[in-house]
GUBA-10790 format. One line per 3 residues: for each residue y, z, x of C-alpha. Coordinates in steps of 0.1 Angstrom, whole numbers, plus 5000, padded with zeros to 4 digits. Example, Ala and Ser with C-alpha at 12.3 -4.5 7.8 and 13.67 -1.06 7.14 Angstrom:
! residues 2
4955/5078/5123 ~ 4989/5071/5137;
This chain:
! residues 331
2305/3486/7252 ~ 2320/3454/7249 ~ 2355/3449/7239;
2370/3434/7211 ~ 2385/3401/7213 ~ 2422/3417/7212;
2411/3434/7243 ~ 2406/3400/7264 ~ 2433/3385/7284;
2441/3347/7282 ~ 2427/3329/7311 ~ 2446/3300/7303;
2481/3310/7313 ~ 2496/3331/7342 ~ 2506/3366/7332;
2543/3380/7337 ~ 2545/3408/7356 ~ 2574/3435/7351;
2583/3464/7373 ~ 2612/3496/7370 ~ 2615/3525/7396;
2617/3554/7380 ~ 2648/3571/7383 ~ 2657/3606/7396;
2672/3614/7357 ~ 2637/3605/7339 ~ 2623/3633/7363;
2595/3651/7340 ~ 2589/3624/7313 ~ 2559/3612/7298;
2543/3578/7315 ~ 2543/3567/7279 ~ 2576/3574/7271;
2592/3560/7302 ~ 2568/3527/7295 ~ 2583/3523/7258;
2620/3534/7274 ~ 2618/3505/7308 ~ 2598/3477/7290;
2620/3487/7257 ~ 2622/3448/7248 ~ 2584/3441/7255;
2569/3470/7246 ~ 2589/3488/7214 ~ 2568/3519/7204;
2548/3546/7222 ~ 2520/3538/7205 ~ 2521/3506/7215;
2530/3518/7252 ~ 2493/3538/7248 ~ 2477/3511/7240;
2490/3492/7271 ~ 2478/3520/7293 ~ 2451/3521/7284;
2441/3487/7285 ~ 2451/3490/7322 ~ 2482/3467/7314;
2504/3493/7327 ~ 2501/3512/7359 ~ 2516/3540/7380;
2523/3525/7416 ~ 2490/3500/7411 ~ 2464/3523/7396;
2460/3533/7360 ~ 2474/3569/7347 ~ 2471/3585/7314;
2499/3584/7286 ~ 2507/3624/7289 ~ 2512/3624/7326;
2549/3637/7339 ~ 2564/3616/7363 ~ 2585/3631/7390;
2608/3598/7398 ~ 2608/3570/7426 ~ 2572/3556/7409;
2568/3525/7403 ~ 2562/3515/7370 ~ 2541/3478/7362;
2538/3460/7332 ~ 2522/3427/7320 ~ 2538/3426/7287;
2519/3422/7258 ~ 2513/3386/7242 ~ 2539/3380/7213;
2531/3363/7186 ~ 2559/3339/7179 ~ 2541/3312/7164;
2510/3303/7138 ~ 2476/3287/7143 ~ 2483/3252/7128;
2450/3230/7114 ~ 2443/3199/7136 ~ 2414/3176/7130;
2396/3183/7162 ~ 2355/3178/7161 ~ 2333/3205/7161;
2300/3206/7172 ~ 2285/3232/7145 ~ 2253/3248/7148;
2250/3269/7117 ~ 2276/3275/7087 ~ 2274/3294/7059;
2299/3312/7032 ~ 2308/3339/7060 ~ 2300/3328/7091;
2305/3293/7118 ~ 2286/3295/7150 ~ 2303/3262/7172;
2290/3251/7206 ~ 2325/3253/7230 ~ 2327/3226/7250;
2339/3224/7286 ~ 2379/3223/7284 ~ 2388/3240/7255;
2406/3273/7256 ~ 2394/3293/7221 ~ 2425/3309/7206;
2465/3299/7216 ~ 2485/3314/7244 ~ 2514/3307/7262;
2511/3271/7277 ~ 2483/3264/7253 ~ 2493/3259/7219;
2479/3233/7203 ~ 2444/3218/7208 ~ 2421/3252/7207;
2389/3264/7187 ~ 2412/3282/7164 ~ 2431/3251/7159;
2400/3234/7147 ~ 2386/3262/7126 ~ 2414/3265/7112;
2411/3226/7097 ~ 2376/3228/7093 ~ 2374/3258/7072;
2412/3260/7060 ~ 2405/3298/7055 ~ 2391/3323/7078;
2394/3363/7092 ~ 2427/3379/7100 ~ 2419/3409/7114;
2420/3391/7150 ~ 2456/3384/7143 ~ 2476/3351/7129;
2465/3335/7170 ~ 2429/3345/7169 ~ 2420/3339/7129;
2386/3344/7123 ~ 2380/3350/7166 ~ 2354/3375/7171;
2346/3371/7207 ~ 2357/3342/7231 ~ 2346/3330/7263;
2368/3312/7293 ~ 2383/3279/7283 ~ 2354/3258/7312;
2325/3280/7303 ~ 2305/3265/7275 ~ 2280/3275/7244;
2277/3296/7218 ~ 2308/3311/7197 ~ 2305/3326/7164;
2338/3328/7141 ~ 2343/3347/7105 ~ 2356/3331/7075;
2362/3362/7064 ~ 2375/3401/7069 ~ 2342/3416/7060;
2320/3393/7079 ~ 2348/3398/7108 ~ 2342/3435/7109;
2304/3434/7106 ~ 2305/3412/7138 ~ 2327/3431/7153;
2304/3464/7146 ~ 2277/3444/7155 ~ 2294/3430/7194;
2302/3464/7200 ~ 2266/3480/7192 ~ 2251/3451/7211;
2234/3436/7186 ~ 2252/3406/7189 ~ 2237/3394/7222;
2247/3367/7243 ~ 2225/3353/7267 ~ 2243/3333/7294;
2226/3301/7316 ~ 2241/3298/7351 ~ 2238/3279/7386;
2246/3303/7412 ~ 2251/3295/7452 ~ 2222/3313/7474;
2190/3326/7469 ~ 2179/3363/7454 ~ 2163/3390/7477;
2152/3403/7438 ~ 2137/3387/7411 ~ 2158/3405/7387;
2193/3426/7391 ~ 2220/3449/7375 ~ 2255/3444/7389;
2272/3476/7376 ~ 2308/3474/7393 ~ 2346/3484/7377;
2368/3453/7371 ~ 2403/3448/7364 ~ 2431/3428/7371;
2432/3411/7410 ~ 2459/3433/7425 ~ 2465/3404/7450;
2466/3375/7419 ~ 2477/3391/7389 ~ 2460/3354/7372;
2425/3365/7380 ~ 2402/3396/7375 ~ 2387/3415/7407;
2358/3444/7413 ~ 2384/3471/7419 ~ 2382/3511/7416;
2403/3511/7390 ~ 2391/3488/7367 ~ 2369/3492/7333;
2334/3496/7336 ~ 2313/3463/7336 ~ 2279/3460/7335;
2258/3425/7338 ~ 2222/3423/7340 ~ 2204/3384/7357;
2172/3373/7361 ~ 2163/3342/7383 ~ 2145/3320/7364;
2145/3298/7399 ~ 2153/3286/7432 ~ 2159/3259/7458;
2156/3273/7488 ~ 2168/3242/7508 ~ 2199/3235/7483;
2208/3269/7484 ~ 2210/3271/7446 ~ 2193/3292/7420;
2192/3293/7379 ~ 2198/3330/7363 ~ 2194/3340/7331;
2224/3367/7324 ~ 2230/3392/7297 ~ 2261/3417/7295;
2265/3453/7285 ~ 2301/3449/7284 ~ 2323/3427/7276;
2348/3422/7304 ~ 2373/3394/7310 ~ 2355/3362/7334;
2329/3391/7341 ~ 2299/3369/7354 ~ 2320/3347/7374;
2336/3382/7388 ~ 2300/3400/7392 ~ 2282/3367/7410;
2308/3361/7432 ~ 2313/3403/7442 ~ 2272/3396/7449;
2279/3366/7468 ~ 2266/3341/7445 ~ 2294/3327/7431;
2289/3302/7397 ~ 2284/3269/7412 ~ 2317/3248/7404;
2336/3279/7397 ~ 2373/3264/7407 ~ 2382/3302/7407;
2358/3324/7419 ~ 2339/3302/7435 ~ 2348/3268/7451;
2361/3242/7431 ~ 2343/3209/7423 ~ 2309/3224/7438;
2282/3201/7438 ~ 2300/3176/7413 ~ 2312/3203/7386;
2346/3204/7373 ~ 2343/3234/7360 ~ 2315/3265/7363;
2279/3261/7355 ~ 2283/3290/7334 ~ 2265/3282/7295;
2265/3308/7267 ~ 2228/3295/7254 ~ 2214/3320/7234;
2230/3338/7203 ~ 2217/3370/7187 ~ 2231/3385/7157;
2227/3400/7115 ~ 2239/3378/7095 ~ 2266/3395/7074;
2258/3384/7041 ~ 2218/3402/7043 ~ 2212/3415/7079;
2190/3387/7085 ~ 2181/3385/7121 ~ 2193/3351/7134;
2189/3334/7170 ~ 2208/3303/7181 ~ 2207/3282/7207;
2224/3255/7227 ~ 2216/3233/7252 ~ 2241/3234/7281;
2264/3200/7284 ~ 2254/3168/7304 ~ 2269/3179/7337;
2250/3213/7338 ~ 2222/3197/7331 ~ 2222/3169/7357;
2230/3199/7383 ~ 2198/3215/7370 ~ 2177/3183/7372;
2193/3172/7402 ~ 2187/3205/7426 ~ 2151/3210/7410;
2160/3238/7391 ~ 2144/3228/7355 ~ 2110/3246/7360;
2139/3278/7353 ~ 2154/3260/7324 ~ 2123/3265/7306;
2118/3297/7312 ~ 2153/3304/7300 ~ 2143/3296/7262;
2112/3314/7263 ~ 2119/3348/7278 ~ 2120/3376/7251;
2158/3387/7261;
């Protein structure tokens, strides 16, 4: 199912890493309990040591564990500490490309560049920031960094983001993301061509053992589940168009999933190779937005064109034929 948006990690800034050797004298304790007693000043309850673990944001020498398992001592204990929230979301007059709008609900179009909620190294200048100006008062169940953030997506993928103005339309999305009603259909340029016409990449991610900044396919990772269809080809570029839908919410999944596949997101400076085929940043469009909206269940369906420079890409390798079909499949 996918997660909520307190479950996502910031792509924007580079995770610290902490690590403690368990001693001979906390023989027999509790993983959680030697968590909340070695991270004391990052991590100040067992509860919230749990929650850590579970999340996979604390491991056992490199793989996960479970709270109640007894250590024996010499273990190496890992931690990315949790995000603190030292500051507020402050209004700044930043446009907005609205789609729809309503008493309970603002569905935006992201653009390339901007990172959705604040973080460390990125404070100022981010979706929240502009919600917050725009609407002055939104949802705080996300928190006071992520008021009225129901879902996000990485700061250089674009499309379709829908926010709450307030707690109960916050919770009914949030109901709704995790049921899967509230779809999102993604529009990507991938490298290659497709042996199949249409795929499920089921595969485990979690944090990149060997870059603690990026997210890998790795045993011990959450389950991830992402479903493409190719809309269409170029055999002699090398390039095709996918339509892409996800069963689960993990962080960067696509650009994790295509590239595990071996078709990374064209332009994907992470997972892929940077500036590919004139892209700053990934060809990767949130287009399509499914959800009930809060105030009568209505059934509602968005959609976004994907910016200029995805679109030239698309013209420009003979991929629009797919484009097309992208709006008119029944997802």
């Amino acid at each position: 199912m996918a997660e909520t948006v307190n479950g996502f990690l910031t792509d924007d800034a580079e995770p610290e890493v902490l690590e403690a050797v368990v001693g001979s004298e906390h023989a027999g304790k509790r993983f959680d309990l030697l968590v909340s007693e070695l991270f004391q000043e990052a991590v100040p309850s067992r509860s919230r040591a749990r929650k850590l673990i579970d999340d996979g944001d604390a491991l056992i020498d490199g793989k996960r564990g479970k709270a109640g398992t007894p250590l024996k001592g010499g273990e190496t204990l890992t931690l990315i500490p949790p995000e603190t929230e030292e500051w507020t979301v402050e209004p700044e007059d930043i446009p907005l490309d609205i789609i729809y709008e309503d008493g309970d609900i603002i569905v935006v179009n992201k653009p390339r560049g901007m990172v959705v909620h604040p973080a460390a190294g990125n404070r100022t200048g981010t979706l929240a920031n502009a919600l917050m100006h725009h609407c002055r008062d939104l949802s705080g169940v996300g928190g006071v960094l992520r008021p009225g953030i129901v879902h996000r997506i990485d700061r250089d993928t674009t499309g379709l983001l829908a926010a709450a103005k307030n707690d109960r339309a916050h919770i009914a999305l949030s109901e709704q993301l995790s049921s899967r009603r509230m779809h999102r259909i993604y529009l990507a340029v991938t490298e290659g061509v497709f042996k199949d016409a249409e795929g499920t990449v089921e595969a485990p991610i979690g944090r990149n053992p060997k870059d603690r900044k990026t997210m890998a396919v790795v045993a011990s990772g959450k389950e991830a589940l992402t479903r493409y269809k190719v809309l269409s080809e170029n055999r002699k570029e090398g390039v095709s168009l996918l339509g892409l839908s996800l069963d689960t919410g993990r962080t960067h999944q696509i650009r994790v999933h295509m590239r595990y596949i071996g078709h990374p997101v064209s332009g994907d400076p992470v997972y892929g190779v940077k500036n590919r085929r004139g892209m700053t940043g990934q060809a990767l469009h949130a287009g399509i937005l499914l959800l009930d909206r809060p105030s009568d269940g209505k059934r509602m369906r968005f959609e976004c064109p994907p910016p200029e420079d995805t679109q030239k890409l698309i013209v420009r390798t003979g991929l629009q034929d797919g484009e097309e079909k992208f709006w008119k499949c029944d997802w």
